[in-house]
C-alpha positions as CSV (number, residue, x, y, z in Angstrom):
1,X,109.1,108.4,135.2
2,X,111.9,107.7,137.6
3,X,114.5,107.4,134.7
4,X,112.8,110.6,133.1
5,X,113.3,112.4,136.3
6,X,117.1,111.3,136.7
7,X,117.6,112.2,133.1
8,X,116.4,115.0,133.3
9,X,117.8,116.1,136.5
10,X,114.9,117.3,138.1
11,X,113.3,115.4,141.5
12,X,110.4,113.6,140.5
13,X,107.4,115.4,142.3
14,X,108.7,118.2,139.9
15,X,107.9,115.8,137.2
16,X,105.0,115.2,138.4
17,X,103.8,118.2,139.0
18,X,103.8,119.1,135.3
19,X,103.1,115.2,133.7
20,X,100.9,113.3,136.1
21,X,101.3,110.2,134.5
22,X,103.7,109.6,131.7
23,X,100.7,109.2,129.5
24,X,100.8,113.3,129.7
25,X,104.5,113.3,129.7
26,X,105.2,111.1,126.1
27,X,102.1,113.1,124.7
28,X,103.5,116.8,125.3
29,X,106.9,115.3,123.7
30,X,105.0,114.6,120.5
31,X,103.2,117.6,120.7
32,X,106.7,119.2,120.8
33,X,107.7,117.2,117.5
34,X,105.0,118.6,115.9
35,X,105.2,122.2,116.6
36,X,108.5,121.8,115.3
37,X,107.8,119.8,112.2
38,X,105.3,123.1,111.9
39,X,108.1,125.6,112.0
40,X,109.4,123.6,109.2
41,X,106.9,125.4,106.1
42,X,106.2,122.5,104.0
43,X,104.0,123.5,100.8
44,X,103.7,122.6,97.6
45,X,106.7,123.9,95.8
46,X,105.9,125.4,92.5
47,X,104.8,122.8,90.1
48,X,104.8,120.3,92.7
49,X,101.7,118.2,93.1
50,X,100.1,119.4,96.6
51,X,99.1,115.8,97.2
52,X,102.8,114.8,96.8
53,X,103.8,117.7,99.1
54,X,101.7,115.9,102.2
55,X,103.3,112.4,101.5
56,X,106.8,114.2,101.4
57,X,105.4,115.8,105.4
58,X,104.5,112.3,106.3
59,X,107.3,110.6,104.8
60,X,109.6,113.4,106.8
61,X,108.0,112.9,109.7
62,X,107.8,109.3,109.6
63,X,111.7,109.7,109.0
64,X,112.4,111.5,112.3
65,X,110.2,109.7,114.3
66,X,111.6,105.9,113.2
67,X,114.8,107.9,114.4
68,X,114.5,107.4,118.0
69,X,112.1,104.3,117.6
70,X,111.6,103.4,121.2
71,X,110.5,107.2,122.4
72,X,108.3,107.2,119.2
73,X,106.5,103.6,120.1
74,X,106.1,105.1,123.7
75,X,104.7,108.9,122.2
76,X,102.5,107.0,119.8
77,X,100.8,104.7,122.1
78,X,100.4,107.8,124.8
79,X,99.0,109.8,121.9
80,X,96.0,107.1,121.2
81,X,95.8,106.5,124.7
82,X,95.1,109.8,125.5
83,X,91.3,111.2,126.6
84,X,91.1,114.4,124.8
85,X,89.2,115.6,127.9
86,X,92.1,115.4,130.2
87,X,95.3,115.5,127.7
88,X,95.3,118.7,126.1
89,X,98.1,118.1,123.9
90,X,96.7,115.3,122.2
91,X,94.0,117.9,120.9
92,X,97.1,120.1,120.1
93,X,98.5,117.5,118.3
94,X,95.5,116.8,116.2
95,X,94.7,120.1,115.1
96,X,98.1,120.9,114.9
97,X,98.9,118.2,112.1
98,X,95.4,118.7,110.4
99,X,96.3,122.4,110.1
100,X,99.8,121.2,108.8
101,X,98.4,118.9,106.1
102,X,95.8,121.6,105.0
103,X,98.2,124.3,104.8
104,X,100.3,121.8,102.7
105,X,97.3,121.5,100.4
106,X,96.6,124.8,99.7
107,X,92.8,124.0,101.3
108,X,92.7,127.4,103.4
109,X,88.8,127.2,103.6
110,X,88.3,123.0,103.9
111,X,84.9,121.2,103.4
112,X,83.7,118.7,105.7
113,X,84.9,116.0,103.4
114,X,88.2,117.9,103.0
115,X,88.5,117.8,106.9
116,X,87.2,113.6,106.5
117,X,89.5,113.0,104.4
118,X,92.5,114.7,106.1
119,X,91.7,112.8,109.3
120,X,91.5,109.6,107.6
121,X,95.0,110.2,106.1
122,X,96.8,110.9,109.7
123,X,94.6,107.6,110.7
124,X,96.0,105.9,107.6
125,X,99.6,107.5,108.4
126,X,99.1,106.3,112.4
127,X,99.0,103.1,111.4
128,X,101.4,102.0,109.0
129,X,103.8,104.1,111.4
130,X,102.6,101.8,114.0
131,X,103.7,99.0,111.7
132,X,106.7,100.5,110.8
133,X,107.6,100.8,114.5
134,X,107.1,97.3,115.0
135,X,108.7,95.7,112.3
136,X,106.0,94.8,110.3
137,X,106.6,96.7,107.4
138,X,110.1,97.7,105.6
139,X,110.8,101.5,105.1
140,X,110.8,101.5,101.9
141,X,107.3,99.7,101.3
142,X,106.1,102.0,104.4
143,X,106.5,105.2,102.5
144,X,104.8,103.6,99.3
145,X,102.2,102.8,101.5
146,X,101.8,106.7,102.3
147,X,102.2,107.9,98.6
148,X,99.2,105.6,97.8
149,X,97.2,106.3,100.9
150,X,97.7,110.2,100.0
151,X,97.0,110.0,96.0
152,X,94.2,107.8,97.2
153,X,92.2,109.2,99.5
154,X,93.2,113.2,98.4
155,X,91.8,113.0,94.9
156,X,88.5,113.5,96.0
157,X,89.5,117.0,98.3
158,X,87.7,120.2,97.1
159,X,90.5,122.2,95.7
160,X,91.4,119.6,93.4
């Protein structure tokens, strides 16, 4: 938090004072990301298979955040350590991207499976950016890994 502080050229109890730990502070950053990754309208262009539209999101996203790997290992790991009761940007986040993915779908009135299936995609798309951060799986075989996890597990989503 120190270094954050320094970099930021602010004294640290002002840090603190809005990020109590940096659990809070790495989890507002990604909550940042994805509000902006939001402004950026991805939908289905015409003739475009939606389901290909949400891998092309992931695969974007996925881009940017393998970008800056470091600050991305350290937002991800804040993100899934963070207790939805006392980070409210990690709920941000989640709805945020679930909103994102549905809105790339065309699904403006989701079923309960749409809304499974959605969530296990960004679980799906957590991990094998997880391994991607950690060198466990090239780039290239990473973002087949997302096509196939989208075609997969979106088949079965109401609007299709």
């Amino acid at each position: 938090m120190l270094d954050v502080a320094k970099e930021a050229g602010v004294a640290i109890a002002t840090l603190y004072r809005y990020f109590p730990s940096k659990t809070h502070l790495f989890t507002a950053v990604l909550a940042d990301q994805v509000a902006r990754l939001e402004e950026a309208t991805f939908a289905a262009k015409p003739g475009q298979d939606p389901v290909e539209a949400v891998a092309e999101l992931l695969i974007h996203a996925s881009r940017q955040l393998l970008r800056r790997p470091l600050l991305a290992n350290a937002m991800m790991q804040s993100n899934n350590a963070a207790h939805a009761g006392t980070v409210a940007d990690a709920v941000r986040i989640d709805s945020t991207f679930r909103e994102l993915i549905l809105r790339t779908l065309g699904l403006d009135e989701p079923t309960d499976h749409d809304l499974r299936l959605v969530r296990l995609l960004e679980q799906g798309w957590y991990g094998v950016l997880t391994q991607s951060l950690n060198m466990r799986v090239e780039p290239a075989d990473a973002e087949a890994d997302i096509r196939l996890a989208c075609t997969l597990l979106l088949v079965d989503r109401s609007n299709a």
